[in-house]
TORFIFI-987673 format. One record per atom (N, C-alpha, C): x, z, y; atom name. Coordinates in Angstrom, 2 decimals, always signed. Layout:
<tiros>
X, Z, Y, CA
...
</tiros>
This chain:
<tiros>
+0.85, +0.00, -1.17, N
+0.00, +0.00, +0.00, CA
+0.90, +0.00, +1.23, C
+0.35, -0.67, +2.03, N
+1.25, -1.30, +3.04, CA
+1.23, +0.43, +4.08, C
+1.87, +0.63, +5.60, N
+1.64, +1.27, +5.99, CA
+0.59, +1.72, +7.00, C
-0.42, +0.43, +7.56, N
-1.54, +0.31, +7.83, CA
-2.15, +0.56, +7.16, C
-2.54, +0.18, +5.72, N
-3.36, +0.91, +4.82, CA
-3.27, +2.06, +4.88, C
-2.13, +2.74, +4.59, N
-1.70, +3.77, +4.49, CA
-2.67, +5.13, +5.19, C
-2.57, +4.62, +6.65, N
-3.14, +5.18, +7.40, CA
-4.56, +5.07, +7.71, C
-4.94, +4.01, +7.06, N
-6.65, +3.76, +7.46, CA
-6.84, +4.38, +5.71, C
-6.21, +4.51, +5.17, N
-7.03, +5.48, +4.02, CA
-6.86, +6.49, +3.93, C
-6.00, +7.41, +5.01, N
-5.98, +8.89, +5.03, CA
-6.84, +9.43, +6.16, C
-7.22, +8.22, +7.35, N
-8.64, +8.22, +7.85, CA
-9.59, +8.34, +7.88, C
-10.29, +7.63, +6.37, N
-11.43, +7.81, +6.05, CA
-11.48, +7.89, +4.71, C
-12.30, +9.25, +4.81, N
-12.63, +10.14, +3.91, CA
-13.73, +10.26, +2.68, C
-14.27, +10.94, +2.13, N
-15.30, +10.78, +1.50, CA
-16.88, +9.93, +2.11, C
-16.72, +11.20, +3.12, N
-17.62, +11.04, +4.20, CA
-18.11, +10.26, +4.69, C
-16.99, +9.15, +5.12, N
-16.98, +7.91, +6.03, CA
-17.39, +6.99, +4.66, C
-16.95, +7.26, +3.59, N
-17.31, +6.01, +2.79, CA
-18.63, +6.54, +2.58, C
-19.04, +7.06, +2.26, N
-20.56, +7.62, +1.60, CA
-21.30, +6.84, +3.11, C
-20.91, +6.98, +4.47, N
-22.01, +6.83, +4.84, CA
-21.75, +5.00, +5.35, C
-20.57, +4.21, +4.91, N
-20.42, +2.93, +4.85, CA
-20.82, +2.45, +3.50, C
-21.61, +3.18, +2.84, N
-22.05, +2.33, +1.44, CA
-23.48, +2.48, +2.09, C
-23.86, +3.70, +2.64, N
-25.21, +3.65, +3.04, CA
-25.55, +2.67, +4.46, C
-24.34, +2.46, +5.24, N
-24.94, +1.23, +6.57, CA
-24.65, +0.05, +5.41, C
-24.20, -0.63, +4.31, N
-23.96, -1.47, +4.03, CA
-25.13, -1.49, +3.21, C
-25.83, -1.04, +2.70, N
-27.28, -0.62, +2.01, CA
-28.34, -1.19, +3.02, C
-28.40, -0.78, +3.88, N
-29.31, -0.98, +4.93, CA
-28.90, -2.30, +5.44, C
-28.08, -2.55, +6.13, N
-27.64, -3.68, +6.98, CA
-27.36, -4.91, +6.53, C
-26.74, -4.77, +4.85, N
-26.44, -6.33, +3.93, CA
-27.70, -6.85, +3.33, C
-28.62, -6.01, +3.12, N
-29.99, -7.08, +2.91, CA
-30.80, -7.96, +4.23, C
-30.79, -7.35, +5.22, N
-31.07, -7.73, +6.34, CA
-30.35, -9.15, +6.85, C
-29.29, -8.57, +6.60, N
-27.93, -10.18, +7.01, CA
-28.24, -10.93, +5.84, C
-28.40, -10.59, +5.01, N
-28.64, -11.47, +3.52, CA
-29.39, -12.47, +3.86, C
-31.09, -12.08, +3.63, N
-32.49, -12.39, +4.59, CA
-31.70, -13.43, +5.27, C
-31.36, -13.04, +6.62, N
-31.14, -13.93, +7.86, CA
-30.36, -14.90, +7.34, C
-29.39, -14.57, +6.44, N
-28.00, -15.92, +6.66, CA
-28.71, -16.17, +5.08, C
-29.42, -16.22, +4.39, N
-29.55, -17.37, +3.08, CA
-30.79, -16.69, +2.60, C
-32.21, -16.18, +3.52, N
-33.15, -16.24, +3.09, CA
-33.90, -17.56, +2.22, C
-33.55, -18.46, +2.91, N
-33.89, -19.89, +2.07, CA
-33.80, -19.82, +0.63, C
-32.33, -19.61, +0.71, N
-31.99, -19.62, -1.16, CA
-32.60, -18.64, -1.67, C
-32.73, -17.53, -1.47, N
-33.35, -15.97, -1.70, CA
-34.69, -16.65, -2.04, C
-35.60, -17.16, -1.30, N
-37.08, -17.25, -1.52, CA
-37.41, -18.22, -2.12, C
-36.15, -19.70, -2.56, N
-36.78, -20.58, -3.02, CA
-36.26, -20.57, -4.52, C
-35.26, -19.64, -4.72, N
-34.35, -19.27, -5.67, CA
-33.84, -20.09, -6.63, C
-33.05, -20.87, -5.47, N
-31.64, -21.81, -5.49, CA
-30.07, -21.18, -5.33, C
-30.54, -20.30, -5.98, N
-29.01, -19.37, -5.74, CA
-27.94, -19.32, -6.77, C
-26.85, -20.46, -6.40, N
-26.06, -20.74, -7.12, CA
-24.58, -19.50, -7.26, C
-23.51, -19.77, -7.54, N
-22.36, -18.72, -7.17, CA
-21.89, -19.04, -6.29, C
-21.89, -19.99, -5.53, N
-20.81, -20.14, -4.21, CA
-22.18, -19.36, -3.15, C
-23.24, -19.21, -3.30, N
-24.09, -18.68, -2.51, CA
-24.01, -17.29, -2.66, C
-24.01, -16.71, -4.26, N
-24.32, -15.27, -5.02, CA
-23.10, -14.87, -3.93, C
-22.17, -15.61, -3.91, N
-20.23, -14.87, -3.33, CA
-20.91, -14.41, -2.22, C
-21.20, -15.66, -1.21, N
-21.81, -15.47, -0.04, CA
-22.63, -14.27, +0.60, C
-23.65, -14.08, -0.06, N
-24.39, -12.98, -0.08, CA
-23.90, -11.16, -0.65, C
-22.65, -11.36, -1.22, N
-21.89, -9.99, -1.38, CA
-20.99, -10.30, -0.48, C
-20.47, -10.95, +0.06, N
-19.51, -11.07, +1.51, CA
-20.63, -10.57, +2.28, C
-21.30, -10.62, +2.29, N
-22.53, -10.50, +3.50, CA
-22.49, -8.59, +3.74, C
-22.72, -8.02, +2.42, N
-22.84, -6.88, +2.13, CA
-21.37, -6.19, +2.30, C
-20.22, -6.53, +2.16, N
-19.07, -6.57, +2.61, CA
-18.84, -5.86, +3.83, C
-19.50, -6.81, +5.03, N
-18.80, -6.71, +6.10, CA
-19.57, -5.58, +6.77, C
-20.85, -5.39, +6.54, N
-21.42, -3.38, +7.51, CA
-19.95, -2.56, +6.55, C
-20.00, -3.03, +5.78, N
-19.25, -1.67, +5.01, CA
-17.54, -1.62, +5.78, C
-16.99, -2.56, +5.73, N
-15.99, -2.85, +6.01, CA
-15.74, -2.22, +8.16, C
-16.81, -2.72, +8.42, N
-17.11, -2.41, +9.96, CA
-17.40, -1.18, +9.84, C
-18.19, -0.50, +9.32, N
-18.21, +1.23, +8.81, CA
-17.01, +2.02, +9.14, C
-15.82, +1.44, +7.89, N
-15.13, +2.03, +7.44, CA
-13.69, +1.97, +8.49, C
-13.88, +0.84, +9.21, N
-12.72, +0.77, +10.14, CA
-13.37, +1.53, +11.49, C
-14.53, +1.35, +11.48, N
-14.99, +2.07, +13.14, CA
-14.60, +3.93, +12.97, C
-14.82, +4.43, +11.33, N
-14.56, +5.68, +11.41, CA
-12.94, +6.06, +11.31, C
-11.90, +5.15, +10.81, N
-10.62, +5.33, +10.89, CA
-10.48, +5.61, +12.15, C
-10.96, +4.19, +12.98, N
-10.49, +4.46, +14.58, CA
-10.75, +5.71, +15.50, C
-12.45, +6.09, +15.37, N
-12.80, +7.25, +15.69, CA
-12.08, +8.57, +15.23, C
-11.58, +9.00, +14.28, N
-10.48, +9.80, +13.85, CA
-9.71, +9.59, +14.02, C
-9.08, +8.37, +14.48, N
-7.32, +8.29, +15.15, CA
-7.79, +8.62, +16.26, C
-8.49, +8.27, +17.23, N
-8.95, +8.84, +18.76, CA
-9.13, +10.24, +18.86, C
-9.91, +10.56, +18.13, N
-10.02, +12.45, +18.07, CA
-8.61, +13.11, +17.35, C
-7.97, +12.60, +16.46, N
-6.66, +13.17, +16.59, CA
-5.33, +12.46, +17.70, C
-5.58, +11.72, +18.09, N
-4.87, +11.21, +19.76, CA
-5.15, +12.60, +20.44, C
-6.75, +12.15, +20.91, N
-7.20, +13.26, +21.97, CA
-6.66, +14.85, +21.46, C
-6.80, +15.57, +20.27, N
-6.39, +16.75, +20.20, CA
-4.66, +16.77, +20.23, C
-4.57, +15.67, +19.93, N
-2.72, +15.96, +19.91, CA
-1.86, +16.25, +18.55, C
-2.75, +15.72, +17.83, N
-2.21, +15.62, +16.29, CA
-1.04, +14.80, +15.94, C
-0.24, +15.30, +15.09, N
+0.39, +14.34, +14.57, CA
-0.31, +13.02, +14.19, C
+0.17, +11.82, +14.11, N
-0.57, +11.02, +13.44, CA
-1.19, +10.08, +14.65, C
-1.65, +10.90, +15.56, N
-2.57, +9.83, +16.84, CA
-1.35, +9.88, +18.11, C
-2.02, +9.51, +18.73, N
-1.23, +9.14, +20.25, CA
-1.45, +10.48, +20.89, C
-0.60, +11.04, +21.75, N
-0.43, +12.39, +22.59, CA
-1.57, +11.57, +23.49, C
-2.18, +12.88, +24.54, N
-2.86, +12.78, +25.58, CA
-2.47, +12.11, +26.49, C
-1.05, +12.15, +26.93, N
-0.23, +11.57, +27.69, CA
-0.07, +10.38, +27.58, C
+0.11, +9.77, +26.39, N
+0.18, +8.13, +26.26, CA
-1.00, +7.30, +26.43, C
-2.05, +8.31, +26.49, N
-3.94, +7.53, +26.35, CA
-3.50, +7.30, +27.96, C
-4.54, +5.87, +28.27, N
-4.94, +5.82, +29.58, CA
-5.77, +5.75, +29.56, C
-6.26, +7.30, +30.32, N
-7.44, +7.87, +30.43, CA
-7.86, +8.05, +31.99, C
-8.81, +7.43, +32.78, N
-9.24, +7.12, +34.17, CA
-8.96, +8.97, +34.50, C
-8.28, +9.48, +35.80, N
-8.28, +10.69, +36.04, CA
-9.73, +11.27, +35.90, C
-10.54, +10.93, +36.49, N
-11.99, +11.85, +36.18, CA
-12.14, +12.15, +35.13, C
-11.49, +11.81, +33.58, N
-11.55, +12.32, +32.26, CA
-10.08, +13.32, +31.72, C
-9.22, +13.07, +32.52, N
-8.19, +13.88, +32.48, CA
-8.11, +15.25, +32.43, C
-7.31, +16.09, +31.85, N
-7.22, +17.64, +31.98, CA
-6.77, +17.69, +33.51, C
-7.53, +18.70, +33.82, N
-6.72, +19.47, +35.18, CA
-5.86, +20.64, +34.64, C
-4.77, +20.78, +35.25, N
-4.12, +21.76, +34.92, CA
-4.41, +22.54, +35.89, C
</tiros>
C-alpha cells in the first residue's frame, strides 16, 4: 500500500465505512435509475451494462469514504495532531483564527 493509501485508510474507520455502504445504498440505485433506467425496465441488461451499474454504486461510496478521510485530516490539522497540518500552516481568514 502506497503511502496515500496508507493514510486514507488510517482515516477512515469502521464508522466512515458503515455509513459509505449506507450513502452508497441509498444513492447507487437512484444514479442507477437515472443513468440506465432504460436497460433496468426493458431488461436489456447485458455485462458491459451489469459493470456499469456497480460503477454507479461505486462512486457515493468512494465519495463517502474520501470526504470522511479529508474531514479527519482537517479536524486533526485543526487540533494539531500529528498526522494533519499545524494551525499555523492552515490559511485560515483572521476572523476564524485563535486570538491569543
Amino acid at each position: 500500500m502506497t503511502g496515500t493509501g496508507r493514510r486514507l485508510h488510517s482515516r477512515v474507520g469502521r464508522a466512515a465505512l458503515r455509513r459509505a455502504f449506507i450513502v452508497a445504498a441509498i444513492v447507487g440505485p437512484i444514479l442507477a435509475l437515472i443513468n440506465h433506467g432504460e436497460a433496468i425496465v426493458s431488461g436489456t441488461l447485458d455485462f458491459s451494462v451489469f459493470c456499469k451499474i456497480a460503477l454507479t454504486f461505486l462512486v457515493p461510496f468512494c465519495v463517502s469514504c474520501v470526504s470522511s478521510a479529508l474531514a479527519a485530516s482537517d479536524r486533526d490539522a485543526l487540533a494539531g495532531h500529528p498526522g494533519g497540518d499545524t494551525l499555523s500552516q492552515l490559511q485560515i481568514p483572521h476572523t476564524f483564527a485563535r486570538k491569543e
